[in-house]
Each structure stands twice: as structure tokens, then as C-alpha cells.
C-alpha distance (Angstrom), angle and dihedral (degrees) to the residues before:
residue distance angle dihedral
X1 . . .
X2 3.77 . .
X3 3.86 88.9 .
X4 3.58 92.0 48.1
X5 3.89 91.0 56.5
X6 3.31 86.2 54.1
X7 3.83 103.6 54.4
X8 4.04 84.3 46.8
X9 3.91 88.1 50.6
X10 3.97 99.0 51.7
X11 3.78 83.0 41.3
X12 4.09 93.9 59.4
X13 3.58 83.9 44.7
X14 3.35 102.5 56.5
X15 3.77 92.8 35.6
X16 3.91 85.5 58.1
X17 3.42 97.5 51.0
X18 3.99 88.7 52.3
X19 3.74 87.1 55.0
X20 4.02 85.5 50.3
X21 3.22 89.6 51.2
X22 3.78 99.4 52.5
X23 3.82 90.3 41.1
X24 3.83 88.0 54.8
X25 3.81 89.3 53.5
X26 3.86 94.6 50.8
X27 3.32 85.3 49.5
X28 3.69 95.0 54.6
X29 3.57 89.0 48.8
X30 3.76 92.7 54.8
X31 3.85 88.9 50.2
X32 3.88 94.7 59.6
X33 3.43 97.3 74.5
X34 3.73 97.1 62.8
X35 3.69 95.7 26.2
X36 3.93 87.1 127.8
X37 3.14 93.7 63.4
X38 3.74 108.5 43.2
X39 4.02 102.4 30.6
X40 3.55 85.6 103.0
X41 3.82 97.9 48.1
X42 3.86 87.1 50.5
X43 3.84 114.5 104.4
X44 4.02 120.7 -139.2
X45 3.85 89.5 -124.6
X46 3.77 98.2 54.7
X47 3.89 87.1 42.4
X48 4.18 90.2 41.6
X49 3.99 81.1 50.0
X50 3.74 98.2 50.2
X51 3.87 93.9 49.3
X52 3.79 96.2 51.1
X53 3.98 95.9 53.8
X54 4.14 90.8 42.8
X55 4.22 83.5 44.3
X56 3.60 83.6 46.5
X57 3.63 94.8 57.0
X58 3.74 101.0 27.2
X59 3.91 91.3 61.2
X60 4.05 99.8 41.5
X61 3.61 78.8 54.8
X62 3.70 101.2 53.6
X63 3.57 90.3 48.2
X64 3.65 94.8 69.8
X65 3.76 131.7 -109.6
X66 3.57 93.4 -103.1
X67 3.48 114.4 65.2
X68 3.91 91.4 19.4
X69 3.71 93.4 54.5
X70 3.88 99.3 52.8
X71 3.82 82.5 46.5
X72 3.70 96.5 55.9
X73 4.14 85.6 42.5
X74 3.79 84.9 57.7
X75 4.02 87.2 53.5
X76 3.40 89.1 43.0
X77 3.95 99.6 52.8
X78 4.08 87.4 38.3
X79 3.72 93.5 61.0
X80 3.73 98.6 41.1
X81 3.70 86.3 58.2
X82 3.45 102.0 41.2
X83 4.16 95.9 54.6
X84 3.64 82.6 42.3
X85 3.74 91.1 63.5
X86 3.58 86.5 33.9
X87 3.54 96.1 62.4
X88 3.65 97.5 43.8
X89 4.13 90.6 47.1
X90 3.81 87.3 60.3
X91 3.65 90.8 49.0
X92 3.89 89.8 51.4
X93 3.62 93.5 56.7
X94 3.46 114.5 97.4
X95 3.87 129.8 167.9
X96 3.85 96.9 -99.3
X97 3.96 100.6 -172.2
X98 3.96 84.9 53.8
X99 3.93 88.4 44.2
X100 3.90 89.1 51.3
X101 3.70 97.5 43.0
X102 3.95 92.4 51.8
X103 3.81 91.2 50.7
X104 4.00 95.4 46.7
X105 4.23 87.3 54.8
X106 3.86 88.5 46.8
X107 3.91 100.1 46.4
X108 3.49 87.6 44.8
X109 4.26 93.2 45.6
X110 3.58 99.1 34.8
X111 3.23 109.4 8.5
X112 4.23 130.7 -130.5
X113 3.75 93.5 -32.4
X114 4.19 86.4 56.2
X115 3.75 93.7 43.2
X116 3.71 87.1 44.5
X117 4.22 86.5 56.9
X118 3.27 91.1 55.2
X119 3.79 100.8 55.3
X120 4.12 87.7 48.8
X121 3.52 87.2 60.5
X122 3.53 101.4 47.1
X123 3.81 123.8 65.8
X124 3.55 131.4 -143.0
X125 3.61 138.4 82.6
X126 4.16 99.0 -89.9
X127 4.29 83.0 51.2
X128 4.17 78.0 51.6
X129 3.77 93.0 52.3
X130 3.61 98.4 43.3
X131 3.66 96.0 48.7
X132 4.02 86.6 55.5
X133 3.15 89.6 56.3
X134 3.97 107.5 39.9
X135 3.72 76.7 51.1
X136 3.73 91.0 68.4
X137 3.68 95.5 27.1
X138 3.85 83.5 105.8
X139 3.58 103.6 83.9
X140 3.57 132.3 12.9
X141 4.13 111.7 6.9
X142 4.35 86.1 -141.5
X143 4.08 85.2 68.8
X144 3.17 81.8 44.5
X145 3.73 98.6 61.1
X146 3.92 99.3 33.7
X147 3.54 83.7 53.6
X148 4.04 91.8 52.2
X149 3.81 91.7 50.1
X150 3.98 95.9 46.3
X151 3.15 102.0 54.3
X152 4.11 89.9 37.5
X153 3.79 81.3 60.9
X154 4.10 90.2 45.1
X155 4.36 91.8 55.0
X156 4.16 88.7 39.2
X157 4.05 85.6 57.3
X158 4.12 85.1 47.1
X159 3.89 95.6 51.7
X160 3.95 90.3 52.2
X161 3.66 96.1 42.4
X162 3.84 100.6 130.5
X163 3.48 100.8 -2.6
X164 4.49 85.1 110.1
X165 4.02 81.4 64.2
X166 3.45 88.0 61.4
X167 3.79 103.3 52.1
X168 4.14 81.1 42.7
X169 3.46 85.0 67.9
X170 3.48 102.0 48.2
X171 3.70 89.1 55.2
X172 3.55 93.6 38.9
X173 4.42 95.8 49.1
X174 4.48 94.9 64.2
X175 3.56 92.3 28.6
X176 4.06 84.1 58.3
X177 4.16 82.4 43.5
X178 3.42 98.1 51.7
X179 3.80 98.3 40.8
X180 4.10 79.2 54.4
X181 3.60 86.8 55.1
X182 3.74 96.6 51.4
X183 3.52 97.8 42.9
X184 4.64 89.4 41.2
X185 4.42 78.1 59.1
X186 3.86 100.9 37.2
X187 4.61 74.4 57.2
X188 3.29 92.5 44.2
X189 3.90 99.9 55.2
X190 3.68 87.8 42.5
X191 3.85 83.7 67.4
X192 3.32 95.5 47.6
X193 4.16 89.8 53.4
X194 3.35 92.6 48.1
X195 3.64 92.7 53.5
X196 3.51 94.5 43.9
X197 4.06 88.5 -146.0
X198 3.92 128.4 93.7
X199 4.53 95.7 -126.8
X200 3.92 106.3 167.7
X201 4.13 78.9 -151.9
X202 3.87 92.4 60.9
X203 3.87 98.3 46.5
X204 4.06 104.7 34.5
X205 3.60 96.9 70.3
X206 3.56 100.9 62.1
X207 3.55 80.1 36.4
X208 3.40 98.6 61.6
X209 4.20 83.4 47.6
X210 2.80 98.7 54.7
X211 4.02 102.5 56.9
X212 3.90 80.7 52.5
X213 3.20 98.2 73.1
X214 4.22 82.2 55.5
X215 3.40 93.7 58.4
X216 3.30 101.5 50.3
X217 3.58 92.1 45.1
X218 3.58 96.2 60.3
X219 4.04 97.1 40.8
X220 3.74 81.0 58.2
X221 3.93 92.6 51.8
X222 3.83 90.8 44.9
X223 4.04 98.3 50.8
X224 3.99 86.2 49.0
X225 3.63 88.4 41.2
X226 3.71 88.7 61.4
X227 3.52 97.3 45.5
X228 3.85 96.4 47.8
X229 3.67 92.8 58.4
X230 3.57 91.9 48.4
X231 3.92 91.5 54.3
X232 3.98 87.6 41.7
X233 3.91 93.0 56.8
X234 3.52 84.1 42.5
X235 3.39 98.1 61.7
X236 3.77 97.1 41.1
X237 3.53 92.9 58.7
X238 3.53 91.8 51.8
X239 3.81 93.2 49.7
X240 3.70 93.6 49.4
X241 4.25 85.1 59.5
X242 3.29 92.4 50.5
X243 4.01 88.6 45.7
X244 4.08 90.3 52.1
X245 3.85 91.9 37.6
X246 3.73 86.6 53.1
X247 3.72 93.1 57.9
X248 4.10 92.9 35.5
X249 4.35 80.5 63.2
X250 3.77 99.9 53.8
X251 3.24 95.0 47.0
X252 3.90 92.8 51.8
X253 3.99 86.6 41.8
X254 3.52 88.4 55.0
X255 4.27 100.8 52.2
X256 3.72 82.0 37.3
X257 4.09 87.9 62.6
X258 3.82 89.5 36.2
């Protein structure tokens, strides 16, 4: 569900910067007519800001819908996952120290059913962990620790669900480009065959499409990029809490048996 809002969000956004787009060209229609007048009122930002959404457009549409549309699916897809797992890593972090401190008092209060309360009511993979193993804190402290390092291994395997999708598409994105590329110059010299005559005018166009595709292949890869090594570092700080945590809980398990 989460990741489904997501795809619908990044869709409304880029559907509303189309519209901004085409509103900013209407606009720079309108402005023709009494360009003599105002040319000198105009400042270089709003002009520098016009050009780069029309450039914007103007160039993902020269580089055909083909190639450029399964590339922009591919950013599409990327970032829906990656603020899906962004979302979910920021609702897996929980203040550990806290977390630890509030289930020392309670073991040593009320015991394992009172420390076991208090990792119900917090969320978060380390409260997971030390629930499993409070749970089997019972009998002999070895069950105890196998169950602590299972299920650590079960929440690591649910904080890098999906992220592989993501570096898929950061292979996937320039691959798409270049492929483009090829096929925009295998066109190209097919032109220049069936001409029979070497024009620069005849082959630079498709050309000049044809490296498009490149481009926006690898601005794809390098806005996922950025995002995967966000979620990446995300996820290894989170495993190295629940690694420490881990350790903090058999030690308390252990003066709580002593």
C-alpha cells in the first residue's frame, strides 16, 4: 500500500510539473507580443528558468518516446521504491539507548513479563529482537541467543526488501541510454546509405537523438544512485543498533539469571 502511494505521488508530481511546463509555454507565448516593451523589465532568472523547463521538454521529446519513456518508467519505479523504503527506515528507527534503559528498569521491577510490555509497545526492529528473546529468556539463555540472532537476521532481510530493484534500475536506466544511442547511429548511417552521400545535415539530427537517450539514461542512474546509498547507510546504521542492542540484552539476561 505504502509503495503504491508512492508511485501515485511521484506520478502527480511529475504530471504537475508537465502542466507547469505547458503553462510556462502559454505564457511565453502571451509575452511575445509585447516583448518590446518588457525585454528590459525581464529578469535573467525568470528567463534562465523558462528556458530550462521548455529545454527540458524540447529534448525528452527529441529523443523519442521509446527509449526515453521506458527510461523515465525506470525513474519512476526507482523512486517509488526508494521513498517506500525510506519511509519505512524512518519508522524503524527507534532511540535504542532509551529502548535499553526502559527495559533494564522493567526486568529489574517486574521482571520478563514487564520488560516484555515494554517491547510490545515500542516499535522497531531491535524492540522485535528483544521481545524474541525475552520470550525465551525463560529457560536456557543459549535459546535465548539463537533466538536473538534469527530473528535479527529475519528484520535485516525486511529492511533490504526491495532495495536490489533499485540498483536494477540504475543498471538498467544508461544501459537503456546507450542501447538508444546505438540503435539513434545504426538510423543514422542507414540515411547516409540510402543517400549514397556523406551530408553532416542528414546524419546529425538523429545524431544528436540519439546521445539523448544517454543523457537521460545516466541522470536517471545518478538520482537513484543517490537515493540508494542513502537507504544503504540507512540500513547499516540501523543494523549496527540492533547488533549493539543485541549484546546490551544478554548481558542484562545474564545478571538478571545471576
Amino acid at each position: 500500500m505504502k509503495r503504491l502511494f508512492s508511485i501515485l505521488a511521484i506520478a502527480g508530481i511529475m504530471a504537475f510539473g508537465t502542466v507547469s511546463a505547458n503553462n510556462f509555454a502559454t505564457t511565453a507565448s502571451m509575452a511575445t507580443t509585447t516583448v518590446a516593451t518588457v525585454t528590459q523589465d525581464e529578469t535573467p532568472a525568470q528567463a534562465e528558468e523558462l528556458g530550462f523547463h521548455q529545454e527540458l521538454k524540447k529534448r525528452f521529446i527529441e529523443g523519442g518516446p521509446g527509449f526515453m519513456g521506458i527510461v523515465l518508467l525506470c525513474l519512476i519505479l526507482g523512486l517509488a521504491i526508494a521513498i517506500e523504503r525510506i519511509i519505512f527506515l524512518n519508522l524503524s528507527t527507534t532511540n535504542t539507548k532509551k529502548l535499553v534503559q526502559n527495559v533494564e528498569d522493567a526486568l529489574q521491577s517486574g521482571g520478563i513479563e514487564a520488560a516484555k510490555e515494554v517491547c510490545r509497545n515500542t516499535k522497531g526492529p531491535v524492540a522485535s529482537i528483544y521481545y524474541q528473546g525475552l520470550d525465551r529468556a525463560d529457560g536456557d539463555l543459549d535459546a535465548a541467543e539463537k533466538a536473538v540472532i534469527a530473528y535479527g537476521g529475519v528484520q535485516m532481510g525486511q529492511l533490504e526488501k526491495n532495495v536490489s530493484w533499485i540498483s536494477l534500475f540504475i543498471a538498467l536506466a544508461p544501459m537503456l541510454g546507450f542501447m538508444g544511442t546505438v540503435i539513434g547511429m545504426i538510423q543514422a548511417f542507414d540515411k547516409i546509405e540510402a543517400a549514397g552521400d556523406m551530408q553532416p545535415s542528414l546524419v546529425a539530427g538523429g545524431i544528436k537523438v540519439a546521445l539523448l537517450t544517454t543523457v537521460f539514461g545516466l541522470i536517471v542512474a545518478i538520482i537513484l544512485q543517490v537515493f540508494y546509498n542513502y537507504i544503504i547507510a540507512k540500513i547499516d546504521s540501523i543494523v549496527n543498533d540492533m547488533e549493539d542492542a543485541s549484546i546490551t540484552l544478554m548481558d542484562m539476561l545474564v545478571r538478571y539469571k545471576r
